[in-house]
C-alpha positions in Angstrom: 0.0 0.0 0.0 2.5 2.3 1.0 4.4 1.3 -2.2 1.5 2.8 -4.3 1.3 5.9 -2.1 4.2 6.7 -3.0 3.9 5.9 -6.4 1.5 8.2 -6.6 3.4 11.0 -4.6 6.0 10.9 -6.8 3.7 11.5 -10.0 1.6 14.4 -8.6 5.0 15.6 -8.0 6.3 15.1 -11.2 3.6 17.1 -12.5 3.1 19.8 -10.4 7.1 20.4 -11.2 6.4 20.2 -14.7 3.2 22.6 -14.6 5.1 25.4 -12.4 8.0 25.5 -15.1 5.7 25.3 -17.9 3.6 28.2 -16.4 7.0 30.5 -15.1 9.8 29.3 -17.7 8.8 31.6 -20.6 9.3 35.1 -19.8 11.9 37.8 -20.5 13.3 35.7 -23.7 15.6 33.6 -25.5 19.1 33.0 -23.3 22.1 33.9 -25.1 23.3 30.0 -25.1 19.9 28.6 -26.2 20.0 30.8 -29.1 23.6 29.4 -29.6 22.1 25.6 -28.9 19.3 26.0 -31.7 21.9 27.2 -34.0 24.4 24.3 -33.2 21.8 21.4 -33.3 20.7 22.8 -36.9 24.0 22.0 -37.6 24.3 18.1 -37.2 27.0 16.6 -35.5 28.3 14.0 -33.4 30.2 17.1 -31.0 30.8 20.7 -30.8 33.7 22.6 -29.9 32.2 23.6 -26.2 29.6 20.8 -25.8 28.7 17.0 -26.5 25.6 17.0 -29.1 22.2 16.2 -26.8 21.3 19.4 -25.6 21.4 21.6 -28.8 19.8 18.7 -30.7 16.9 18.9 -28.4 16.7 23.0 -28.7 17.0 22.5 -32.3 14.3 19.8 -32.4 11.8 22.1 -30.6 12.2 24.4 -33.1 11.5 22.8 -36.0 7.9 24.3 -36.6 8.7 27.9 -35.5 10.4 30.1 -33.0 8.5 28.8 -29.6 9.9 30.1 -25.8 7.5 27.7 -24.2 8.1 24.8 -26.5 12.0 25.2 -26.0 11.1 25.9 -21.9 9.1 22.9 -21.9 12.6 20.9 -22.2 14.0 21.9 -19.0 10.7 21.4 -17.4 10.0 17.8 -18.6 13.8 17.5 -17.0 13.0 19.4 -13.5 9.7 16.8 -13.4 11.7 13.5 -14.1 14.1 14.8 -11.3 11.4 15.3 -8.7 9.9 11.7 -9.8 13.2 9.9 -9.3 13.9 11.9 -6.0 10.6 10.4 -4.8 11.6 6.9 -6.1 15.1 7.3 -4.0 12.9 7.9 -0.6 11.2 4.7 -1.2 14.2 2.7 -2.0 15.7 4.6 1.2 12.5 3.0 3.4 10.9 7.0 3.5 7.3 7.2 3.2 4.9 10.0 2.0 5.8 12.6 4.2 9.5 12.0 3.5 8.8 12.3 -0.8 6.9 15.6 -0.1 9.9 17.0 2.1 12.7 15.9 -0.3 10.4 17.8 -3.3 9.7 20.9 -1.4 13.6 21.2 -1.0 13.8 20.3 -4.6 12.1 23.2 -5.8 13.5 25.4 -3.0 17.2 25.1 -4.3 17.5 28.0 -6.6 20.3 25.7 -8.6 18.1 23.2 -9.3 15.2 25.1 -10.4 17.1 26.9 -12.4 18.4 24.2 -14.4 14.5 23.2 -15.1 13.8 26.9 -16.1 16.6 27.4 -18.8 18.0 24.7 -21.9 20.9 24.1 -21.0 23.5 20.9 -20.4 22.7 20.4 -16.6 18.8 20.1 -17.5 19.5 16.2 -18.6 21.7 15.5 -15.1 18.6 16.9 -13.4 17.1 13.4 -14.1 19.8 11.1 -15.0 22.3 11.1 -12.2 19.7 10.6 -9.7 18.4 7.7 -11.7 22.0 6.6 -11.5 22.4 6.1 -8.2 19.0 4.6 -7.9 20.3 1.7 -9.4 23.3 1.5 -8.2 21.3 1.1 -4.6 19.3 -1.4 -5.8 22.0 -3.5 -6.9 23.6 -2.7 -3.7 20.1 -3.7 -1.6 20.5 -7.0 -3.5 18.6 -6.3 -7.1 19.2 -8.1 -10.0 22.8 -7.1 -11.2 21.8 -6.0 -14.8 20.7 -2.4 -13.1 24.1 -1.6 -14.1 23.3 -1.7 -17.8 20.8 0.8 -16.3 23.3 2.8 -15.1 25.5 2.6 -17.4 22.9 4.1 -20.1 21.9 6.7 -17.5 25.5 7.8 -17.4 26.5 7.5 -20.9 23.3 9.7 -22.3 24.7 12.3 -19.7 27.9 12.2 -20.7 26.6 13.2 -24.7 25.3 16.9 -22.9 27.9 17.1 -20.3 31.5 15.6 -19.5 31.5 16.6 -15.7 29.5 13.3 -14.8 32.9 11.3 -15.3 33.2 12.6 -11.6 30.4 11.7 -10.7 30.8 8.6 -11.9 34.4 8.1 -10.2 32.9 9.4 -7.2 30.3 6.6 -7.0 32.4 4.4 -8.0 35.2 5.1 -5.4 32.4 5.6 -2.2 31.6 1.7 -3.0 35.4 0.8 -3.0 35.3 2.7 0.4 33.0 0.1 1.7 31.6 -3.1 2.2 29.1 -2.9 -0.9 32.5 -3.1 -2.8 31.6 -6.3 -4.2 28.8 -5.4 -6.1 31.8 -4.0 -8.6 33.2 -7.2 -8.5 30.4 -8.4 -12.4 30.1 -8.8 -15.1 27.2 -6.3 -15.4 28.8 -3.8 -14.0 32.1 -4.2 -17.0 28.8 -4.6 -19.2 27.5 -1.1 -17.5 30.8 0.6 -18.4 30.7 -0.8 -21.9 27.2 1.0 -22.6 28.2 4.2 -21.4 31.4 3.9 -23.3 29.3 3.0 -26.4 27.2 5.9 -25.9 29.7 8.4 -25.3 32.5 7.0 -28.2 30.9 9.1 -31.0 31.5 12.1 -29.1 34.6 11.0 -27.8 35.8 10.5 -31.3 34.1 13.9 -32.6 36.2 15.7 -30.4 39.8 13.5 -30.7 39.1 14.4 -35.1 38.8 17.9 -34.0 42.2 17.7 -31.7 39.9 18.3 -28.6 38.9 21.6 -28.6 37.2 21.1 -25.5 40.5 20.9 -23.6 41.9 23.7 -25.2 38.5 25.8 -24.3 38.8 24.5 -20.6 42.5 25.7 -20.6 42.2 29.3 -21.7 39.1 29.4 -19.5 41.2 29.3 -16.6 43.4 31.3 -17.7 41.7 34.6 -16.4 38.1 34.1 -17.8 36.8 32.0 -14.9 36.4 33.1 -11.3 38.2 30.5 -8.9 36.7 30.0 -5.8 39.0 28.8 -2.6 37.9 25.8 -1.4 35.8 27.6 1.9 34.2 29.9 -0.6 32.6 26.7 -2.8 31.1 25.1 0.3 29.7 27.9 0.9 28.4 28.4 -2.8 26.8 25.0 -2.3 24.8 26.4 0.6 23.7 29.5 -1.5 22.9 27.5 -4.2 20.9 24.9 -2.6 18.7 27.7 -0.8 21.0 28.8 2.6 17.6 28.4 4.5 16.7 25.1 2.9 20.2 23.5 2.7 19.3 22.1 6.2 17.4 19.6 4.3 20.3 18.4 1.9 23.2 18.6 5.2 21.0 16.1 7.4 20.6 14.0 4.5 24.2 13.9 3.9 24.6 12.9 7.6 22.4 10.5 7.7 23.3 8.6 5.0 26.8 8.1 6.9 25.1 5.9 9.4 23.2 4.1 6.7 25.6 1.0 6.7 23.8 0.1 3.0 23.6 3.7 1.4 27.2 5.4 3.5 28.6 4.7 -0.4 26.6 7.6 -1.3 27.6 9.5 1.6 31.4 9.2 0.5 30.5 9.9 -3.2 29.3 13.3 -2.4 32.7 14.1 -0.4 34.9 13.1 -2.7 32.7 15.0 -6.1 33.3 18.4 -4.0 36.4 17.5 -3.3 37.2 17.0 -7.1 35.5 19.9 -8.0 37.8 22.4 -5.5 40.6 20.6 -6.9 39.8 21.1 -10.3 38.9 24.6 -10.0 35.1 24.1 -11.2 32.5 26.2 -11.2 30.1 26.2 -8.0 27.1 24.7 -10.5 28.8 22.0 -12.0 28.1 19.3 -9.1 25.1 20.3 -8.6 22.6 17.5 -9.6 24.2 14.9 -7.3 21.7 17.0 -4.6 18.5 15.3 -5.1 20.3 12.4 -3.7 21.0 13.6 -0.4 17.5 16.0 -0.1 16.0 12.2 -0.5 18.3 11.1 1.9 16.9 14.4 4.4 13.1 13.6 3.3 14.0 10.4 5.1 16.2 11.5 8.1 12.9 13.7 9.2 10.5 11.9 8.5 12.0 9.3 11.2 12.9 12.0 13.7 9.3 13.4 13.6 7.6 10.1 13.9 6.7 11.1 17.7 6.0 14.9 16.5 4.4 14.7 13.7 2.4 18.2 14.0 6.1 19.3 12.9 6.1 18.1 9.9 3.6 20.7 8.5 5.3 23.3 9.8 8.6 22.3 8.9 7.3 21.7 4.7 6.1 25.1 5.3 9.4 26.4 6.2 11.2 25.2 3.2 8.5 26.1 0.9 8.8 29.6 2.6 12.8 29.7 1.9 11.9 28.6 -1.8 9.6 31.4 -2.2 11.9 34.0 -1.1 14.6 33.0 -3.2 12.3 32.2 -6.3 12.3 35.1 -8.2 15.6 34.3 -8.8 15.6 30.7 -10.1 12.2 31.5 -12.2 11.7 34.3 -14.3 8.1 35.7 -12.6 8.6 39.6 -12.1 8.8 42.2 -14.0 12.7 43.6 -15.3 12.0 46.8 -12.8 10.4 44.7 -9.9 13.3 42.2 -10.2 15.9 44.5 -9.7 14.0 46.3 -6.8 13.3 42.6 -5.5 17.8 41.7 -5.7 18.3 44.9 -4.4 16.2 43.8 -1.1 17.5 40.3 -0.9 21.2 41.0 -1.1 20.8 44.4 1.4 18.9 42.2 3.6 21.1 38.6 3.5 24.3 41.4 3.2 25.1 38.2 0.6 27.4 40.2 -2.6 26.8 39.5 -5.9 30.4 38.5 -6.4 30.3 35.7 -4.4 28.5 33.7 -6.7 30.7 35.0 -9.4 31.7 32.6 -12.2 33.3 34.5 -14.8 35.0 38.1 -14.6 33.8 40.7 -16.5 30.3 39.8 -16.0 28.1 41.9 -14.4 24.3 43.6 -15.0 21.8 45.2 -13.2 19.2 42.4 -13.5 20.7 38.4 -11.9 23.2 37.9 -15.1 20.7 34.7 -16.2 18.3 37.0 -16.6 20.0 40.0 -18.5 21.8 37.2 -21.2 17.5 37.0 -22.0 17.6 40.3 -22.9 18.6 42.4 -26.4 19.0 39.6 -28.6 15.9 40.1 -30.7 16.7 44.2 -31.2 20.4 43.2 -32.2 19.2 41.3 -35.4 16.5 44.1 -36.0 19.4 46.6 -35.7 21.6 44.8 -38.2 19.2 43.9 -40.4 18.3 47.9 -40.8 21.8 48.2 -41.6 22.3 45.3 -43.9 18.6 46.8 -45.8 20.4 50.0 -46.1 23.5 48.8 -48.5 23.7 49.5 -51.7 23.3 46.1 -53.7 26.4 45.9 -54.7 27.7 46.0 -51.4 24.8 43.8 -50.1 25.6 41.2 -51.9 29.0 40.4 -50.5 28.3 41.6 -47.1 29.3 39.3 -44.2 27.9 40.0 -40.9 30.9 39.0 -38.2 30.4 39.0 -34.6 32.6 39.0 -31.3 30.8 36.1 -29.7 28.3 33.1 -29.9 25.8 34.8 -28.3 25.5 37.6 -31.1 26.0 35.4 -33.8 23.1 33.1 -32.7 21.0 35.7 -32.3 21.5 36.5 -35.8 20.6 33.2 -37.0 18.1 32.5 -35.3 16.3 36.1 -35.6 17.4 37.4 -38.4 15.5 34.6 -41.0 12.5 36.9 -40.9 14.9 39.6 -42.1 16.4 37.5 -44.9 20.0 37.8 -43.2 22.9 35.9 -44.3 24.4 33.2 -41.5 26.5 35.2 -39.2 30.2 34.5 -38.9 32.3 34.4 -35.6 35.5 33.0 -34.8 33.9 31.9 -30.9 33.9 28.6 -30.7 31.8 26.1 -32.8 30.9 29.1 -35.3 34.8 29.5 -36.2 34.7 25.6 -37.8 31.8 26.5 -39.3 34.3 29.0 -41.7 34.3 32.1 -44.0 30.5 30.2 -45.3 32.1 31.2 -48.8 32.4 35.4 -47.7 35.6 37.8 -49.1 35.4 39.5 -45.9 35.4 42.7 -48.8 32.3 44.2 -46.9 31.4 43.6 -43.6 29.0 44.5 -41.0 31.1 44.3 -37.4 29.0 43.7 -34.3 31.1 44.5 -31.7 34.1 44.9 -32.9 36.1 47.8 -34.2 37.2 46.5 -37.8 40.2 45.2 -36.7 42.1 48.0 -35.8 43.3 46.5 -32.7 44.0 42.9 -33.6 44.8 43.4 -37.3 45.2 47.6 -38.0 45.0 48.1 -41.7 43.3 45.5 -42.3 40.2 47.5 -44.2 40.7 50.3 -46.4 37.7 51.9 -45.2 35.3 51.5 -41.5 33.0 53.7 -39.9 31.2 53.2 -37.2 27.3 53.0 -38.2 25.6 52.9 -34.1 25.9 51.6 -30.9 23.6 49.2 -29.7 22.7 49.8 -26.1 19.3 48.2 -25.3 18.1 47.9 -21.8 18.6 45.6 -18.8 21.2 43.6 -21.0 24.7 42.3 -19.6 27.5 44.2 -19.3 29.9 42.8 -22.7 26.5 43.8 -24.4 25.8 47.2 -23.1 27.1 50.2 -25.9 28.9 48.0 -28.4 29.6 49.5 -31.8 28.3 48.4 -35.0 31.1 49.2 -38.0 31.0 48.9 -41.8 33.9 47.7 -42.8 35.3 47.3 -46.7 38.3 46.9 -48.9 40.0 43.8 -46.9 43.5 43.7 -47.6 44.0 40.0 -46.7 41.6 37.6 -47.4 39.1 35.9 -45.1 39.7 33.0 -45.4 43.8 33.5 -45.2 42.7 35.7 -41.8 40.3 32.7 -40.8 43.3 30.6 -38.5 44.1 33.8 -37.1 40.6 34.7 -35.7 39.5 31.1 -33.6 38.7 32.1 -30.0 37.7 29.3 -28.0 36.5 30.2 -24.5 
C-alpha cells in the first residue's frame, strides 16, 4: 500500500514540477546559449567545440515548426519533473514514506540551482534526471537487485555524458564511495564491466568527434582558466553549495548527507558526495557543475525527518512550510516571474537584507548587470538582429551582396541566425567557438557588418581600407559585454578571409 502511495506522490510531484515550469519558464526571452544551442543542433553533428551533441539537438528539435519560448522551456521542465519523480523513487528505495517524498520535493524546488536548471535549456537540464536515476540503481543493486541495473546505469551515465562531461566525476565518485566500503563487491560483475561498456558506447561518437577535431574542449577548458573564470577557494565553494541549494533550505540536503553516513547500505553515497566536491575544489570548477548529485542527499533528508518526527508529527507541517517559505523567497531568482523593474527592486532587497554580494556567486569576470546575469543574457537579442538587419537593408546592392555580418561572440551570432530569418539575413560568422569551424561560409570579408568589434584596428590595424562606425547598440537591462557595443562597416580587406580565418579562432 504504502508502495503505491508513494507511487502516486511521486507522480503528482512530477507534475506539479512540470506545470510550475511550464507556467513561469517563458518570460523575459531567448538566453544567449539557447539561441547558440538552436543554432548548433541545426547544424548536425556528433560534437561541438564547447559541448557534446544532446542538448542543442533537443533545442533545435523544438524548433523545427517555428520560433517557440514555451516549446524550448518545456525541455527543462520535462527534466525538472523526471528529477522530482526519481527523487521520490530514491525515498522509497531509502525506506521514506509520504511525508519523507513531499519534504525531499519541497527542498527540490526550494534550491535555486536546481530550479534553475529546469527553467533554462541548457547541459545540466539532462543531469537533473539522470544522475539521480544513477544512483537509484546502483542502490538497488547494492540492496541485492538483479545485477543488470548496471546496464541501467550505465545508459543513465553515458546519455549524460553526450550533454555534459562533468558526470565522469560523478561517476568516479560513486564508484570510489563503494570501493570505500563493504558494498564493494557489487563491482566485482560482469554487469557492472557490461554497464561501463554501454556508457562507453554511448559516449564514443563524441569522444571520437572531439579527438578528429584535436579536442577543442581541452583547449577551451584551458584558456578558461586562464583569467576568464572566477576561482573559488575551497571555503568559498562550500559555501556556494549552501547559496545554491537555498541557505535556508540547505538544512534539508546537510541532514541527509549525515544520515546517510550511518546508513551502513547507502554510506557509499555519503562518500560519493565528499569526494565529487572534493574534485571539483581541486579542479577549480564552477560552484554549479556538481550540482545535480543533490536530489540524492534532499531524499536522503526527506528520510532522516520523517524518522525523527515520527513522535512529533504536528512538525512536519510546519517544517514543509518552512522550506516552501525559503523557496519562495529566493524564487524570483531561479524563475523568471517579475517584471525587469520589480526584479531589480526585489535583488536589491535580498542581497541588502542577507548582506550576501553578488560577487560571491561569481563565475566568470567581466560579467556583471543590473538584473541576476541569467536574466540579463534574456535580454537584447531580438533588437540586435533588427538593428543589423536595418543596416544590412540600407547597403547599396552591390555591397549587399557580399556583405558578411561577423560578430565577437556566440551569443551575437546566434542571435542573428536565429532572428534574423525573418529579415532575410545571411548566417553570421564568428570566430567563438563552434561558429569558427563553421568557416568564412564562402564570404571575401570585402564588406562587412562588425558587431562588436572595431574593424580590426586592434588585432589586425590596416586591415580594411575603409570602417566607420554606423551605431551603438545599447538596449536595456542587458549584460554588461552587451551594453554600448559599436556596429562598423567595414570594406576593402587587404587580406583575405579565409587566409585571416586561422588567425581569428577564439575558443572560451
Amino acid at each position: 500500500m504504502n508502495v503505491v502511495r508513494l507511487d502516486r506522490t511521486a507522480t503528482i510531484a512530477a507534475l506539479a514540477t512540470f506545470v510550475l515550469h511550464l507556467v513561469a519558464n517563458p518570460h523575459y526571452g531567448f538566453f544567449r546559449d539557447e539561441l547558440y544551442f538552436i543554432i548548433c543542433g541545426f547544424h548536425p553533428a556528433w560534437g561541438y567545440v564547447d559541448q557534446p551533441p544532446l542538448v542543442p539537438l533537443l533545442a533545435a528539435g523544438s524548433q523545427l515548426f517555428g520560433h517557440s519560448l514555451v516549446l524550448l522551456r518545456a525541455l527543462p521542465a520535462a527534466f525538472a519533473a523526471g528529477g522530482v519523480y526519481v527523487t521520490c523513487r530514491l525515498v522509497a528505495e531509502l525506506g521514506g514514506r509520504t511525508f519523507a517524498a513531499v519534504l525531499a520535493t519541497v527542498a527540490f524546488l526550494a534550491a535555486g540551482v536546481l530550479e534553475n536548471f529546469g527553467t533554462k535549456v541548457g547541459p545540466d537540464m539532462v543531469g537533473l534526471w539522470l544522475w539521480p536515476l544513477a544512483a537509484l540503481y546502483v542502490l538497488r543493486i547494492v540492496k541485492g537487485a538483479d545485477p543488470r541495473w548496471w546496464l541501467g546505469a550505465g545508459a543513465c551515465l553515458g546519455v549524460v555524458l553526450e550533454s555534459k562531461y562533468s558526470v565522469i566525476f560523478f561517476a568516479l565518485a560513486v564508484v570510489a564511495g563503494l570501493l570505500l566500503t563493504p558494498q564493494r563487491r557489487v563491482l566485482f560483475s560482469r554487469w557492472f564491466l557490461g554497464g561501463v561498456a554501454v556508457a562507453i558506447a554511448i559516449a564514443l561518437p563524441n569522444f571520437l568527434w572531439q579527438a578528429l577535431h584535436g579536442f577543442p574542449m581541452w583547449e577551451l577548458l584551458r584558456n578558461g582558466q586562464k583569467g576568464k573564470n572566477v576561482v573559488a577557494p575551497p571555503a568559498l565553494f562550500l559555501f556556494q553549495q549552501l547559496l545554491l541549494t537555498n541557505l535556508f533550505a540547505a538544512p534539508i540536503w546537510i541532514v541527509g548527507l549525515f544520515w546517510l553516513f550511518f546508513n551502513k547500505t547507502a554510506r557509499f553515497l555519503c562518500y560519493a558526495y565528499v569526494l565529487l566536491i572534493a574534485m571539483m575544489i581541486a579542479l577549480h570548477a564552477k560552484h554549479y557543475y556538481p550540482a545535480d548529485v543533490y536530489p540524492i542527499l534532499m531524499a536522503a533528508g526527506g528520510v532522516a525527518f520523517e524518522r525523527a518526527t515520527r513522535r512529533a508529527i504536528v512538525l512536519r507541517p510546519l517544517l514543509i512550510a518552512a522550506v516552501a517559505a525559503a523557496g519562495l523567497f529566493f524564487l524570483p531568482f531561479s524563475l523568471p516571474v517579475l517584471s525587469e523593474p520589480a526584479m531589480l527592486d526585489y535583488s536589491g532587497f535580498v542581497s541588502r537584507t542577507l548582506h550576501i554580494a553578488k560577487s560571491t556567486m561569481a563565475t566568470e569576470r567581466s560579467r556583471t548587470s543590473a538584473l541576476p546575469e541569467d536574466w540579463a543574457d534574456m535580454h537584447g537579442w531580438p533588437e540586435l538582429a533588427a538593428t543589423v538587419a536595418r543596416i544590412y537593408d540600407g547597403l547599396p546592392p552591390a555591397q549587399r551582396s557580399q556583405a558578411a555580418i561577423v560578430t565577437s561572440n556566440y551569443g551575437e551570432a546566434g542571435a542573428i541566425d536565429f532572428f534574423g530569418g525573418r529579415y532575410g539575413l545571411p548566417p553570421a560568422l564568428s570566430g567563438h567557438n563552434n561558429y569558427w569551424l563553421w568557416g568564412t561560409r564562402g564570404y571575401s570579408g570585402n564588406v562587412v557588418i562588425d558587431v562588436n568589434g572595431d574593424c580590426g584596428r586592434t588585432d589586425f590595424p590596416g586591415l580594411f581600407r575603409s570602417a566607420r562606425l554606423v551605431t551603438r547598440f545599447n538596449p536595456p537591462w542587458v549584460i554588461s559585454y552587451e551594453q554600448d557595443i559599436p556596429i562598423s562597416l567595414c570594406a576593402g580587406i587587404t587580406e583575405p578571409l579565409n587566409v585571416l580565418w586561422p588567425k581569428l579562432r577564439h575558443y572560451i
